[in-house]
N, C-alpha and C positions, 0 to 999 in steps of 0.2 A: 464807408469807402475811404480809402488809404488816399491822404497827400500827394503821392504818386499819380494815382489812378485818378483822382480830383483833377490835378494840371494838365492832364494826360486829355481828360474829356473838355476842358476849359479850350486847349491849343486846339481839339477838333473842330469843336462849336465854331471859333473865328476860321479858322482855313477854311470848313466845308460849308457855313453859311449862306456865303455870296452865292456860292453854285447854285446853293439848293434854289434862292430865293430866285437867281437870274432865269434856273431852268422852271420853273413855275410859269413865270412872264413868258417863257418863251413856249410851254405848250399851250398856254390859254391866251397867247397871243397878243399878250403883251406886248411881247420886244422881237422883231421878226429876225429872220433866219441869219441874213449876213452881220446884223450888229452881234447875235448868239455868238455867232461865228467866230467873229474877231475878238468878243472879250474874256472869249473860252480860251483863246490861243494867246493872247496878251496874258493873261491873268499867266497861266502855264509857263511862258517866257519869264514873267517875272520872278515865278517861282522858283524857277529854273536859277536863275543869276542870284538868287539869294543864298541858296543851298552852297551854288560854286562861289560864294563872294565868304564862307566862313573860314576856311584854312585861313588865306593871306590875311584877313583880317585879324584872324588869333595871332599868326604871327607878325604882324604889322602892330597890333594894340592889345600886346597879352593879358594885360589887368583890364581893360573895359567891363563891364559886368553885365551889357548886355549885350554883346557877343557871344560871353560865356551861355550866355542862355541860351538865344537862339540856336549856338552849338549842340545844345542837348536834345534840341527839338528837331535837329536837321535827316533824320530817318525821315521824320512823322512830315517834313516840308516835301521832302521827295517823292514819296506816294501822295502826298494831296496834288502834286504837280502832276504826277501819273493821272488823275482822274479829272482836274480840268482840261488833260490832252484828249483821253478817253471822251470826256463829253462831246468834247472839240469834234473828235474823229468821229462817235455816234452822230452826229449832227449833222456831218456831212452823206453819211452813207443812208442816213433814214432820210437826207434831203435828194438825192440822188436815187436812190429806190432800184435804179435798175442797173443788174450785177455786169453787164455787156460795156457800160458807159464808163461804170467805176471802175470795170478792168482794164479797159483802154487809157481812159485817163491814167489810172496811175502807176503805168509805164514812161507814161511823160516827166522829165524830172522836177518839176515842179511841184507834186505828187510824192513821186518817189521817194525824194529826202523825206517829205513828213512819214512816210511809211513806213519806212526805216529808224526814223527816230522813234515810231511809236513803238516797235519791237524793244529799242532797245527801252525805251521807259517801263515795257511790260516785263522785262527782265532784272532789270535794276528794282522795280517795287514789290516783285515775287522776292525777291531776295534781301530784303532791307529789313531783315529781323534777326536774333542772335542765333537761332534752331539754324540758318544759311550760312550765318560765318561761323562758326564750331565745322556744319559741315564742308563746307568748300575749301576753309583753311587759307591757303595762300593764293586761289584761285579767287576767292571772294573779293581782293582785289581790287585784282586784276580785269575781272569784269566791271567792277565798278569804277572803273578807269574811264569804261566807255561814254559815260556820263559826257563825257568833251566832246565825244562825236557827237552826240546823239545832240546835244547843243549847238554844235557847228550847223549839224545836220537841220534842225529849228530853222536856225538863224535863216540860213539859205533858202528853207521853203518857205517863210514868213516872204521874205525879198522876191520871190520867184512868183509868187499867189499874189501879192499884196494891190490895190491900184496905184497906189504911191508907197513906194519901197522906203522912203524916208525913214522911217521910225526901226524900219529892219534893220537897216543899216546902222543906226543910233545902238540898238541893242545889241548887234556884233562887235561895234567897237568895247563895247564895256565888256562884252566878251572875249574879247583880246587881252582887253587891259587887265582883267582877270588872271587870266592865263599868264600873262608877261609877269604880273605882283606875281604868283604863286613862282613862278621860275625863279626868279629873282629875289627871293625871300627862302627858297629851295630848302636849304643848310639849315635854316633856322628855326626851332622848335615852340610850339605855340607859348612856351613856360620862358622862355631867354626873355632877357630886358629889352627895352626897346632901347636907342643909342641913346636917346633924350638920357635915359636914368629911371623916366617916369613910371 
């Protein structure tokens, strides 16, 4: 096995662990449905702000070294984000069972946002390999832009579902704060100095 392919299986083992381990507990009933619930959507949230927290930080601390890394890994963080939602989302619909209830609720927009974000994470991780940017070209993007809504979109259902919206609201701000560094650092290429010199 190739150095590559070593690191490759090492970053899967730590991302997909926890899931495997938490979803275990939770068929054999370990850990019941609403903590599954919340730390299936937590974990994904977090995943989520680390992927969007790599630009401004390369260009905020271009020489860090592990930034540089986790940049490398930042495909392979996005699809593991995709399948803590996934779980998130199976959890719901195998806990809900019946299609009449789940269709009604997730017309409500409390719902809805997460519906839509899950689309787009299902798009953004079908697409997060080089065979999709070769093909898509400039369009590859450009969807992958959507990543901000589809966070936005998080955020909002996190606050809108939650019993105390506190923690949503915490992770929207850093979500902002994200978005502001990345504007605000816009111009500047992950490789430029930083003003320090450093």
């Amino acid at each position: 096995m190739s150095a590559l392919r070593r690191t490759t299986a090492i970053v899967w083992l730590v991302l997909s662990a926890p899931l495997v381990v938490q979803t275990i507990r939770y068929v054999t009933g370990a850990t019941f449905y609403g903590a599954y619930l919340q730390w299936t959507g937590v974990v994904a949230a977090q995943l989520l702000l680390l992927t969007l927290a790599v630009t401004p930080l390369r260009r905020l601390l271009p020489r860090a070294g592990w930034i540089l890394s986790i940049s490398r890994w930042r495909r392979d963080i996005g699809v593991a984000t995709f399948c803590y939602a996934l779980a998130h989302t199976l959890s719901f619909l195998i806990y809900k069972r019946d299609v009449g209830v789940i269709v009604e609720q997730s017309l409500e927009a409390e719902l809805l946002t997460g519906w839509i974000a899950m689309l787009l994470f299902a798009a953004l991780a079908a697409t997060s390999n080089d065979a999709s940017v070769r093909r898509l070209g400039r369009r590859w993007k450009r969807l992958h832009r959507s990543v901000y809504l589809a966070a936005a979109l998080t955020m909002v259902h996190w606050i809108l579902t939650a019993f105390d919206p506190t923690t949503g609201f915490v992770y929207l701000a850093i979500l902002v704060a994200l978005l502001l560094l990345r504007l605000l650092l816009r111009g500047r290429k992950p490789g430029d100095a930083d003003p320090a010199g450093t």
